[in-house]
N, C-alpha and C positions, 0 to 999 in steps of 0.2 A: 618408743625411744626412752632409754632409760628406765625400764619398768622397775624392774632390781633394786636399780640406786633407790629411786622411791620409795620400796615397799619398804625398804632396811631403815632408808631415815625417817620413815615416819615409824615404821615399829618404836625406836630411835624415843622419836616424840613423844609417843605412847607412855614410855616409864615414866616421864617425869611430872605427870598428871597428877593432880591431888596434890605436888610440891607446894610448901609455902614459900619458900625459899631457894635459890639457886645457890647451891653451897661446893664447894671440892666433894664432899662424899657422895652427895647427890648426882654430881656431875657427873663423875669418874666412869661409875659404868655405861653412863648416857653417851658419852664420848669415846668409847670404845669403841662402841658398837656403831659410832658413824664413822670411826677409824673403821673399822674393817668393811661399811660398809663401802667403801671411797676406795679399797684394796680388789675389794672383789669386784667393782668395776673398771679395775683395772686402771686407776688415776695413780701414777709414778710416784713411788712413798716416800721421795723427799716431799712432794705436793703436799699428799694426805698429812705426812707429820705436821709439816708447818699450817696447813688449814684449822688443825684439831687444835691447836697448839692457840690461835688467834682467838679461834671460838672462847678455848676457855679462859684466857686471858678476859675477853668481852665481859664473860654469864660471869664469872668470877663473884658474889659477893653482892651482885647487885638485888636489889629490892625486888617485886614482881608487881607491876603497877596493878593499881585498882580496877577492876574488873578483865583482867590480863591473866591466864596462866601461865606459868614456868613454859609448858610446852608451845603457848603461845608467842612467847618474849624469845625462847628462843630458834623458835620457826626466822623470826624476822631477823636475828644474828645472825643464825647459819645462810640466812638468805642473801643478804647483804655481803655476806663472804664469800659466798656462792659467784654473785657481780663482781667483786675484785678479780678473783681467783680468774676469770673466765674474759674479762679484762670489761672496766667499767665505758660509758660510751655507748656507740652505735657505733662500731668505724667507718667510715667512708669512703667511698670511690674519689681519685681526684678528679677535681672538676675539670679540664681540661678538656678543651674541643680543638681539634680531633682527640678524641680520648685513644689512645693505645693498651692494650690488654693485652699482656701474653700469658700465654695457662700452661703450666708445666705440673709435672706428677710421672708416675710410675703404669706401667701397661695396666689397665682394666681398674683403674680410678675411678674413670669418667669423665674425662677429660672431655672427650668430643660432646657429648651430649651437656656436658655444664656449658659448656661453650655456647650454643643453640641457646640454652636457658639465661643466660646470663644478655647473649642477645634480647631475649623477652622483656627482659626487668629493665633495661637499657630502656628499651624502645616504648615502656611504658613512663620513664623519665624524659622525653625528648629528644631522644637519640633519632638517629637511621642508623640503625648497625651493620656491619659488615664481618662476613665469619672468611677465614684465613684456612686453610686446611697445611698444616706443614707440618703431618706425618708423612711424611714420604715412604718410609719404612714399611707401610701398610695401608694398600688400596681401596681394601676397604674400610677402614676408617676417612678417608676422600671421600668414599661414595654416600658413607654415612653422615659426616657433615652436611654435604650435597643434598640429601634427600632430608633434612631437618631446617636446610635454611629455605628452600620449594617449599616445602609445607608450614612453613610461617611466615613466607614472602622476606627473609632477609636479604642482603646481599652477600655474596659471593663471588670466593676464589680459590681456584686450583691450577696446578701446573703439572699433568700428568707424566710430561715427556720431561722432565727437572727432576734433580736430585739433591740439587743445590739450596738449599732451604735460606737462608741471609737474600739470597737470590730474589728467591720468591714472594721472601717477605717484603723486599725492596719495591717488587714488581705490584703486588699485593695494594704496597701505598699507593701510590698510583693509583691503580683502577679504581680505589672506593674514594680520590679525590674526584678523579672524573666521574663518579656516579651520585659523587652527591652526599655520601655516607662519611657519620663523622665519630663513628666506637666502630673499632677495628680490633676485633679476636684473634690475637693467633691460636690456633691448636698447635698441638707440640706433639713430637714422637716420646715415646714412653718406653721404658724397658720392666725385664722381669726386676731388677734391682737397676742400684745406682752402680754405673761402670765411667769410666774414661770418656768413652766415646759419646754416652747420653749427654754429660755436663759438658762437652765443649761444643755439642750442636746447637746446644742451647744458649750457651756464649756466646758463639758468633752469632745468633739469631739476635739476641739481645740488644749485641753492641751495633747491628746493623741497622734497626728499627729504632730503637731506642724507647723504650714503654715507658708508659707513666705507670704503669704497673707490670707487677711482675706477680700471679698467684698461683700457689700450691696449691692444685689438685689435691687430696689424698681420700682413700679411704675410710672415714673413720671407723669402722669394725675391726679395723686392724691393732687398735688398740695401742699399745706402747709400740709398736713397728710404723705405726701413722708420724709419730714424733720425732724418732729415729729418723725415717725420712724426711721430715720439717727443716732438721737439726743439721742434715746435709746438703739440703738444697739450699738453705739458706746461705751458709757459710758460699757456698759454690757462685750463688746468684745475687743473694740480697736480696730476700724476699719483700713485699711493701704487704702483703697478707696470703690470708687461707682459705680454700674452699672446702670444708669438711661435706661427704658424701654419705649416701649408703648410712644413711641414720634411724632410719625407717628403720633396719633390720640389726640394729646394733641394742640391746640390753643393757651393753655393761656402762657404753660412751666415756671410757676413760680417755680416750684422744680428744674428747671438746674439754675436760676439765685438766688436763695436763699440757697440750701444748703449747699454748700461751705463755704461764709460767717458764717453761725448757725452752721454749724459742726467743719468747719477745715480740710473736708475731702476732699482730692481731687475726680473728677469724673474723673475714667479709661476709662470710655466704654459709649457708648449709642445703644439701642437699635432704631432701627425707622423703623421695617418692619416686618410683621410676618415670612417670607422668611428667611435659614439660611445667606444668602449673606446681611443679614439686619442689620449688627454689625459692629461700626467703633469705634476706641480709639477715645476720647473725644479729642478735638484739642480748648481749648476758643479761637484763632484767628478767625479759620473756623466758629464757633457757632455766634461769634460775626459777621460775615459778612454776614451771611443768616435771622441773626434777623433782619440788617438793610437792608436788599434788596442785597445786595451785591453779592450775591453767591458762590459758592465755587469748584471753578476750580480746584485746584488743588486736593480736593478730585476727582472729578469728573475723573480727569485724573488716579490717582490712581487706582480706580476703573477698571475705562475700561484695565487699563495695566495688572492689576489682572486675568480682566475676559477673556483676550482674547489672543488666545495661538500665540505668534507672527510666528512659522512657519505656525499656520493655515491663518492668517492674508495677511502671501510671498503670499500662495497659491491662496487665495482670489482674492488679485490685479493680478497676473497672468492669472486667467482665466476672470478679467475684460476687464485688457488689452488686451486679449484676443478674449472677445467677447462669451465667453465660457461660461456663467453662466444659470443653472438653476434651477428647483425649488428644488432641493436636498441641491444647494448651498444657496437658497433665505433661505428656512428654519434652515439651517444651521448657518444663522446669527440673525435672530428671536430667535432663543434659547441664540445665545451669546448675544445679546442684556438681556433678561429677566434674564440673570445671573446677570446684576448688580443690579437689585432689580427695586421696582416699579416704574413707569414712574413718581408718583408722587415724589419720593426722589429724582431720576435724574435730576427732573425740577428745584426740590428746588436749587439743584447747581449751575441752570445756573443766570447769573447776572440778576438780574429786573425781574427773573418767580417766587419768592418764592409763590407768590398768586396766581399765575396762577390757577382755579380750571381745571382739565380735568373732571372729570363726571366719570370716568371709564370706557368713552368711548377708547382711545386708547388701553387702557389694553384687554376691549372686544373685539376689531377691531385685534388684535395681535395674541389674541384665537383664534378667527374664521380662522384667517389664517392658524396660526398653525393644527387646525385641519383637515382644506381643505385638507393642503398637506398632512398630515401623513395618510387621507383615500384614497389616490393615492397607486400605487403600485409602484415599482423602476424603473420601466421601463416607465410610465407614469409621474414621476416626470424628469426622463432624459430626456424624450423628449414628451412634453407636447404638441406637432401637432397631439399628436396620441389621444386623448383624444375627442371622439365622444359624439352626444345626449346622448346614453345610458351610457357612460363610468359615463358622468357627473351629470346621474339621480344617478348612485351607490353611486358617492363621496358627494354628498348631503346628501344623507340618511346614510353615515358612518359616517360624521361629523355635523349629525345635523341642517345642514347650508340649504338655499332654492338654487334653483340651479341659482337663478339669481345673488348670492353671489360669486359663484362659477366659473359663466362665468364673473364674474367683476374680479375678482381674476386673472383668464388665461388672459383677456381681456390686463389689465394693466400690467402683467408682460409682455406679445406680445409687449408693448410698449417698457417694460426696455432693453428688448435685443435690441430691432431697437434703439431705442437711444446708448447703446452701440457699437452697431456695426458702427453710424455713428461716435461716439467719435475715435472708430479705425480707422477709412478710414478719418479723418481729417474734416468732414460734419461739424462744428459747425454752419452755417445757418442753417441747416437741422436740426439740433438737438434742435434747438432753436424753430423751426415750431413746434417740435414733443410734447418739453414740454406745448408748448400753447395747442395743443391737448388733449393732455394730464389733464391738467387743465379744458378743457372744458367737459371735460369727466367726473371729476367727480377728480380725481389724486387720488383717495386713494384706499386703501387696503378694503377689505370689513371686 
């Protein structure tokens, strides 16, 4: 996300290194070049002028504190303008129980699947959520809600034989008071563009239910066309916020750093992963600290805290310390790992990797793992000495994998327990031999 913006404002930073001074001539061509690079990601050039414009107003003349670089002093300028710009805050859900949410946007936003997600984040605040399906327009988006609130145990509701959407959604309230459910999603039908007939289903849907919120789906990859659509749903509905999408695959993200200013609307939520664990409230501190290389730890921590069950966690370090670990346990953490969402989102958090490209090789290297072990049988992942030529000509051909994947796999975890086992008996010279081994071997997972 945002790779581009990055690499331009830090190039950006880069000149002004060795400055004693932050001066106008100094500046000028330091602030071009984050002028164009705010263009080339596609941030709407009233944005960008007036951004550049604030910058240099700030760096203007000022001193360079003691042990503080220029490019230092003004990382944390542009940073901070960054936070305005993108709106300062956390914004927040209203509180409101029954909470009401209706989600509108354009065909292939991602409307139904935020929907689903937005139920997750709900139901980890204390909600019982309830998802709405009121595309009618499109049966299968019904079925795909349908099959997303089953596989997260939400509640639900559809009205296959209805065309009537105000209807539905009246009928809708109802059912998830009698079920006990108190965040109620609507999904909304969507067009290729905004027409007549989108914004008044949507209005009578509105004024029937009556939301506490009202949020725009959109795409963010769409760039200045994300805002454009902002700019008319809002007028049309009255928007309370945004759910920016499809950020994962977006470089330039000039729709997170323009629509706010063009609309006035705060951004709630960002989407950045196809996976439902791929949904975070918008935070402009955190956003602003990944565009400039920075990272974001404390999501990251979030995250992991979320994902990982801390008495399964006791249990963990017990059978480390132990010396007790195996491949039941190994893939046991291979799945909690992949709950926090893709390797490449995780990286972006960390400080100085937002560029980092992996290839998709790790995400592949993590599969083939995952699959090795799950074509074991339980007693072959307890205890993994038992695993013969033929055992491990079968786990190749159930997971796909060649079996010399297979013997790197056994190979290398044979190491992790011996290096375990000498972290228990107090071995760290030994263990230190073992990771050089290790290393020369190859050290990774297949």
């Amino acid at each position: 996300m945002f790779e581009t913006l990055t690499e331009k404002l830090g190039q950006a930073m880069r000149n002004l290194r060795g400055v004693g001074r932050l001066t106008e001539e100094n500046m000028a061509e330091a602030l071009q070049e984050v002028r164009l690079a705010l263009l080339g990601a596609d941030v709407h050039f009233r944005v960008a002028r007036e951004f550049v414009e604030r910058v240099q107003a700030q760096c203007q003349g000022q001193e360079v504190l003691k042990g503080v670089t220029p490019g230092q002093q003004i990382v944390k300028i542009i940073h901070d303008e960054l936070v305005r710009l993108l709106g300062e805050g956390a914004p927040a859900l209203s509180g409101a129980k029954p909470l009401k949410v209706m989600l509108v946007g354009l065909h292939g936003s991602g409307k139904t699947t935020s929907a689903a997600k937005l139920g997750l984040v709900l139901r980890k605040r204390g909600y019982r959520p309830f998802l709405v399906a009121g595309d009618v327009q499109r049966p299968a988006a019904i079925d795909q809600l349908e099959i997303l609130a089953k596989q997260e145990t939400l509640g639900f509701y559809a009205d296959r034989a209805s065309k009537d959407v105000p209807a539905i959604g009246a009928a809708a309230l109802s059912a998830a008071a009698a079920a006990g459910c108190d965040a109620i999603i609507f999904d909304t039908a969507g067009r290729l563009q905004i027409d007549v007939e989108l914004i008044a289903e949507v209005k009578r849907l509105r004024d029937r239910v009556q939301p506490d919120e009202v949020l725009l789906v959109a795409d963010g990859a769409l760039g200045q066309e994300a805002v454009n659509v902002a700019k008319a749903f809002h007028e049309a509905v009255q928007l309370t916020g945004l759910v920016l999408t499809k950020l994962d695959g977006d470089a330039r993200g000039g729709a997170a750093l323009s629509i706010k200013t063009i609309t006035g609307v705060p951004i709630k939520f960002v989407g950045t992963g196809e996976k439902l664990a791929d949904f975070e409230p918008f935070y402009p501190d955190r956003l602003a600290s990944r565009i400039l290389g920075m990272g974001d730890v404390v999501s990251l921590v979030e995250k992991a805290q979320e994902t990982f069950d801390e008495k399964e966690a006791e249990k963990m370090a017990e059978k480390v310390r132990k010396a007790d670990f195996n491949l039941e346990d190994f893939l046991s953490q291979l799945q909690q790992v992949k709950k926090m969402g893709s390797m490449e989102s995780i990286m972006g958090m960390m400080p100085g990797m937002s560029g980092v490209k992996l290839g998709g090789n790790e995400e592949r290297q993590m599969g083939r793992a995952e699959a090795i072990i799950k074509s074991m049988t339980a007693q072959e992942r307890r205890k993994p000495e038992i695993i013969s030529g033929s055992r491990r000509q079968r786990i190749a051909q159930g997971s796909g994998t060649k079996i010399a994947e297979v013997n790197q796999l056994l190979k290398q975890f044979q190491q992790m327990q011996k290096m375990m086992k000498m972290m228990k008996g107090g071995g760290a010279k030994k263990m230190m031999r073992q990771m050089e081994a290790m290393k020369r071997g190859g050290g990774r997972f297949p």
